[in-house]
C-alpha positions as CSV (number, residue, x, y, z in Angstrom):
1,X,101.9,121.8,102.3
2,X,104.9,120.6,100.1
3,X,104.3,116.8,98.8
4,X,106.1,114.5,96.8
5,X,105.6,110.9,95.6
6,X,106.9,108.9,98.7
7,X,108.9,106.6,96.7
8,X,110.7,109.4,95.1
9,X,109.9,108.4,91.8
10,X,106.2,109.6,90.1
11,X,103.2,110.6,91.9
12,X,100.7,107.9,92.3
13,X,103.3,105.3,93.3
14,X,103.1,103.3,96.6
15,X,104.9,104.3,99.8
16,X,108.2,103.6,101.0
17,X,107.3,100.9,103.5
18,X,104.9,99.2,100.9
19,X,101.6,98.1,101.6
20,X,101.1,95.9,104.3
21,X,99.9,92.9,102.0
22,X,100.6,90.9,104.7
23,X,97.4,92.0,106.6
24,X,99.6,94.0,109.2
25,X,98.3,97.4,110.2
26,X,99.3,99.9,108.2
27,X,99.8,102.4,111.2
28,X,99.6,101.6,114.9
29,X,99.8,103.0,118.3
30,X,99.8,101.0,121.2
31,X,99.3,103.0,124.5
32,X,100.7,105.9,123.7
33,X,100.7,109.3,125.8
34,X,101.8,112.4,125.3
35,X,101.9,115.4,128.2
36,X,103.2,118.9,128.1
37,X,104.6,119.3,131.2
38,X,102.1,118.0,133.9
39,X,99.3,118.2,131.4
40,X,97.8,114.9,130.1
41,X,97.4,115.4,126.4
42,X,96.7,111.8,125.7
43,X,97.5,108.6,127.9
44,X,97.0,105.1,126.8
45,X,95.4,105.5,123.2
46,X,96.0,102.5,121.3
47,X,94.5,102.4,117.9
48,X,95.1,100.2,114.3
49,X,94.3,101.3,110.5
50,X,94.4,99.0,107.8
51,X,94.6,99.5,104.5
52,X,90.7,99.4,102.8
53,X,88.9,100.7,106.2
54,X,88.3,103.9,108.1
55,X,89.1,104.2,111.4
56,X,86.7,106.7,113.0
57,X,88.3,108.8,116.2
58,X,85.1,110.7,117.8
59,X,85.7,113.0,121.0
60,X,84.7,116.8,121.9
61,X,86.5,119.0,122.3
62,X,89.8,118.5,124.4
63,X,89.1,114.8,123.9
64,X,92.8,114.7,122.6
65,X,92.1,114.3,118.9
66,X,94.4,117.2,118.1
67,X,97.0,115.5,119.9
68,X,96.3,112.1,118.4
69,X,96.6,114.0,114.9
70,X,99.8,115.9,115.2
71,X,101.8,112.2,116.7
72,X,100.0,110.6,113.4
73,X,101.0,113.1,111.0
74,X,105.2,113.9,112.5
75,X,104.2,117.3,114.1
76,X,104.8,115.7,117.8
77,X,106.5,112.6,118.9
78,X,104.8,110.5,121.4
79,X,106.4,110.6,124.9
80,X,104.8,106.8,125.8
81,X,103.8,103.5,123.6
82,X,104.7,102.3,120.3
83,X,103.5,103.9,116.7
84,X,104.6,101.5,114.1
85,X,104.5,102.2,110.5
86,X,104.0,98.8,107.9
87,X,105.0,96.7,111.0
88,X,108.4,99.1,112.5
89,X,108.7,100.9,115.1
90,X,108.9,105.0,114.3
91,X,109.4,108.5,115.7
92,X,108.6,110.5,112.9
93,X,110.5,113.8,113.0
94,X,108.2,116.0,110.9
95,X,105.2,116.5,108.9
96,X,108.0,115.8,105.7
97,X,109.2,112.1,106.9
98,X,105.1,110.8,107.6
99,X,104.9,112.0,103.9
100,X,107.9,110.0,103.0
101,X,106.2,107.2,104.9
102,X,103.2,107.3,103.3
103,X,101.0,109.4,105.5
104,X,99.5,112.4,104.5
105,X,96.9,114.7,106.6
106,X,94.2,117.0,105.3
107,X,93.4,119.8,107.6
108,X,90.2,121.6,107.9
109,X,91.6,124.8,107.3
110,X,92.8,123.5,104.0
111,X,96.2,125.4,102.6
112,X,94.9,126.5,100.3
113,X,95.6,129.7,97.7
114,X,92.0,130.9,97.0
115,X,92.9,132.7,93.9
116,X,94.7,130.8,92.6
117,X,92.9,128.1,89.6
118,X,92.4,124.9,91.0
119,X,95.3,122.9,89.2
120,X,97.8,125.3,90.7
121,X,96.2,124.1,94.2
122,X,96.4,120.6,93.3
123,X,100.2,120.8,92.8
124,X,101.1,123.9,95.3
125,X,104.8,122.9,96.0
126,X,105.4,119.7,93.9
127,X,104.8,121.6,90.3
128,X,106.7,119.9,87.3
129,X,108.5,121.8,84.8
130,X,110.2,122.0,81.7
131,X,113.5,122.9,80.5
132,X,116.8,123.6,82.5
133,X,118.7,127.2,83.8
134,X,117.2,130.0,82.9
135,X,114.5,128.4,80.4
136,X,112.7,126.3,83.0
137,X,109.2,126.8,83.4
138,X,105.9,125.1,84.8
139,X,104.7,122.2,82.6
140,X,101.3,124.1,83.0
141,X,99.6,121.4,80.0
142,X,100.2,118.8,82.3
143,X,99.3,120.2,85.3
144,X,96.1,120.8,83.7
145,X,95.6,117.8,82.3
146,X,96.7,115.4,85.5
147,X,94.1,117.4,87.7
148,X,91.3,116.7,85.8
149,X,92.4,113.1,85.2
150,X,92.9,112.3,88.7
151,X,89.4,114.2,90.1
152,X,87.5,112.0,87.3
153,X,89.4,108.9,88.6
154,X,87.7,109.9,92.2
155,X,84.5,110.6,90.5
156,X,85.1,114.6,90.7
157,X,83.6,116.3,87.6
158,X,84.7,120.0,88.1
159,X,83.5,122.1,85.3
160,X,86.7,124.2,85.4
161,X,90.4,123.1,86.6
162,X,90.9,126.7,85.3
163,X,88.9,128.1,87.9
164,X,89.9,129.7,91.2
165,X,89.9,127.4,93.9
166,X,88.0,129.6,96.5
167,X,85.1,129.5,93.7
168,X,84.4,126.1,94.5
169,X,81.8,125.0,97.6
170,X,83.5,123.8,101.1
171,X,83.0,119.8,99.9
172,X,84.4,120.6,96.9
173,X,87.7,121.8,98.6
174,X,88.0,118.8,100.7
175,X,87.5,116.3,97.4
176,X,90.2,117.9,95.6
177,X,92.6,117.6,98.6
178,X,91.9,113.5,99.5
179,X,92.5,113.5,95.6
180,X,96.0,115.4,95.5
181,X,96.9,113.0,98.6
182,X,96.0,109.9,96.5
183,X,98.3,111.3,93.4
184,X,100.9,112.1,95.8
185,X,101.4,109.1,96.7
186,X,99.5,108.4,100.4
187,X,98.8,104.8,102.0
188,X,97.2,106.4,105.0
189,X,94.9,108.8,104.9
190,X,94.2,111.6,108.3
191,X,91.0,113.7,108.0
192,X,90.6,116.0,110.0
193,X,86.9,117.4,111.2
194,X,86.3,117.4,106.8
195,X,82.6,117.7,107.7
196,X,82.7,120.3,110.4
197,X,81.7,123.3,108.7
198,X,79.6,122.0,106.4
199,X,75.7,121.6,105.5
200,X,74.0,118.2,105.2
201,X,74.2,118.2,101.3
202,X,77.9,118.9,101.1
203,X,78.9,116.8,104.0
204,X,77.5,114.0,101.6
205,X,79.6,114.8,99.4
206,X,82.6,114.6,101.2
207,X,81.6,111.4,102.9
208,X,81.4,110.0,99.4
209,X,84.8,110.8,98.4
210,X,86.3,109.3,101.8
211,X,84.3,106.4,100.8
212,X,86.3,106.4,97.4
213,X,89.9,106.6,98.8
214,X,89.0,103.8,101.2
215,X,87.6,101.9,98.1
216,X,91.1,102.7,96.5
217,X,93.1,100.9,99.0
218,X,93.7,103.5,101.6
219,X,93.5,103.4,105.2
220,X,92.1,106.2,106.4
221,X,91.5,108.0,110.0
222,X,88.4,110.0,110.3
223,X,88.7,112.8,112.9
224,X,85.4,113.8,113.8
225,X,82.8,115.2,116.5
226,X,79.8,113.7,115.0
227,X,78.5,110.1,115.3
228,X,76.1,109.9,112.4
229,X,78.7,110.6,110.3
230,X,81.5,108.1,111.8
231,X,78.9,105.5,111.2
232,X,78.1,106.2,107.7
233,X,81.4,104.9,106.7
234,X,83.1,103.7,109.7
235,X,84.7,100.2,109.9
236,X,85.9,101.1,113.3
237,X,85.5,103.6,116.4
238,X,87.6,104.9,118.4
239,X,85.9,107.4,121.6
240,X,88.5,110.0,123.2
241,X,87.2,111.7,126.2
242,X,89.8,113.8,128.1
243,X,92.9,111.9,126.6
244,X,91.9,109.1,127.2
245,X,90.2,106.4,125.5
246,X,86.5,105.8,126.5
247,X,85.9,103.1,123.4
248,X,86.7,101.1,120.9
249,X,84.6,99.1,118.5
250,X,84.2,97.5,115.2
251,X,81.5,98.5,113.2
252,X,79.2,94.9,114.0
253,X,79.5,95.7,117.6
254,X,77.9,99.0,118.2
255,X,74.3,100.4,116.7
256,X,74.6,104.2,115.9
257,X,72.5,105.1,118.8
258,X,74.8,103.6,121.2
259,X,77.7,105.0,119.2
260,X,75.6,108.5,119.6
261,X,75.1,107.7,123.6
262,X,78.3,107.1,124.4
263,X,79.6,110.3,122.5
264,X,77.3,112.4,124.2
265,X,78.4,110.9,127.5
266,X,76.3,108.4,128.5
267,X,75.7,107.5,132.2
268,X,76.8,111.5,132.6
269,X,73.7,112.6,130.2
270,X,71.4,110.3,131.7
271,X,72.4,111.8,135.6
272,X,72.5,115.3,134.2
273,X,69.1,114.4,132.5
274,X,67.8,113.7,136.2
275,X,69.4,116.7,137.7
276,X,67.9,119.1,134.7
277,X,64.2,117.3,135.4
278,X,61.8,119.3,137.9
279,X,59.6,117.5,140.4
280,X,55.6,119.0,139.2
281,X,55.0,119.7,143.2
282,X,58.2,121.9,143.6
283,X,56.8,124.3,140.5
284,X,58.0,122.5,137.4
285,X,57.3,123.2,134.2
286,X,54.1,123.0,132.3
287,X,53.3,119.6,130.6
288,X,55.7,117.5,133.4
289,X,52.3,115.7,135.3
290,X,51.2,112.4,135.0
């Protein structure tokens, strides 16, 4: 993914539209659908992220948080609502112009070059150079030297920038990618599923650093199937179920368990629970009596 400093000047500045210091969101989307064809993709999602929280979107899958994803980041354009950016309207054309904005998105297949050392990675596309014509080269030293700087900054001690990237553990991956979108220059942050495919240890680890970039400044949307860790670091909720939205809640208004029941379904569990539960006296399972 090709990524430059949104204000076209160097990496690490602010984006084009500015924070919103004025408390306005710094992305939102007010009820907005998107079908292909006759099929409902999304209808009527309405969320905000400000700048300093993480707004947690939860759904299985189909639940429309691809969908949500690709409008946010400029791979679709909604067909319904409003998605304003710092305040404006917007129709982003491509994943290039939400960069320009501002918003960058970290996949969970991260493009990625496995071979190559983890500095290369960190500026795949954007790399500076030296020199003009036919004597221009990679400013490799700072490169090098910027990695390491900006991991430390996020609290990211590699032992190697050197190294290949594919060396390092799945968490490990993920930090150095919110990182480079932090350098690059990103107001909003899109996650998504960072913690999918990882263990307990190094979904800690990844946690942490989304933490950090919300700490930074950042708004941040959290894409993920699992409630314990929306509500870890969640300031607000937001439950797809079929494309549609089935919640939405700040983080004083809902315990984790209820966050957990109405993930799982809810009502539905509790009827499927009754359905699934044999009467003793029509042969039921051992242990069922009294």
């Amino acid at each position: 993914m090709t990524m430059k400093a949104p204000d076209g000047n160097a990496p690490g500045g602010t984006a084009a539209d500015g924070p919103a210091a004025d408390g306005r969101p710094l992305v939102e989307l007010a009820d907005v659908s998107k079908y292909y064809g006759n099929i409902r993709a999304l209808e009527g999602v309405s969320l905000r992220v400000h700048a300093g929280e993480i707004t947690c979107v939860l759904g299985d899958n189909g639940a429309g948080k691809s969908t949500l994803i690709k409008i946010i980041s400029g791979l679709h354009r909604h067909d319904a609502g409003s998605f304003r950016i710092a305040g404006r309207d917007s129709r982003l054309s491509n994943p290039r112009e939400a960069l320009d904005r501002g918003i960058a998105t970290v996949y969970q297949d991260l493009a990625v070059v496995p071979l190559m050392p983890v500095w290369r990675n960190f500026f795949l596309g954007s790399e500076p150079t030296l020199g003009r014509g036919p004597l221009r080269r990679l400013d490799v030293r700072k490169m090098r030297a910027t990695t390491h700087t900006e991991l430390l900054r996020m609290g990211i001690d590699l032992r190697d920038v050197d190294q290949p990237i594919g060396t390092l553990s799945g968490g490990e991956r993920q930090s150095v990618a919110i990182a480079r979108a932090i350098y690059f220059g990103a107001r909003v942050l899109v996650l998504d599923e960072p913690t999918a495919a990882l263990g307990v240890k190094q979904s800690g680890v990844v946690l942490k650093y989304v933490a950090a970039a919300r700490d930074q400044g950042l708004g941040v949307v959290l894409i993920t199937h699992n409630p314990h860790h929306a509500h870890l670091v969640g300031d607000r909720f937001i439950l797809l179920k079929r494309g549609i939205m089935a919640g939405s809640h700040a983080r004083p208004d809902i315990t984790l368990d209820e966050l957990t029941r109405q993930m799982a379904g809810g009502s539905e569990l509790e009827q499927l629970s009754h359905e699934l539960r044999r009467d003793p006296e029509d042969g039921g399972p051992p242990g069922t009596e009294g």
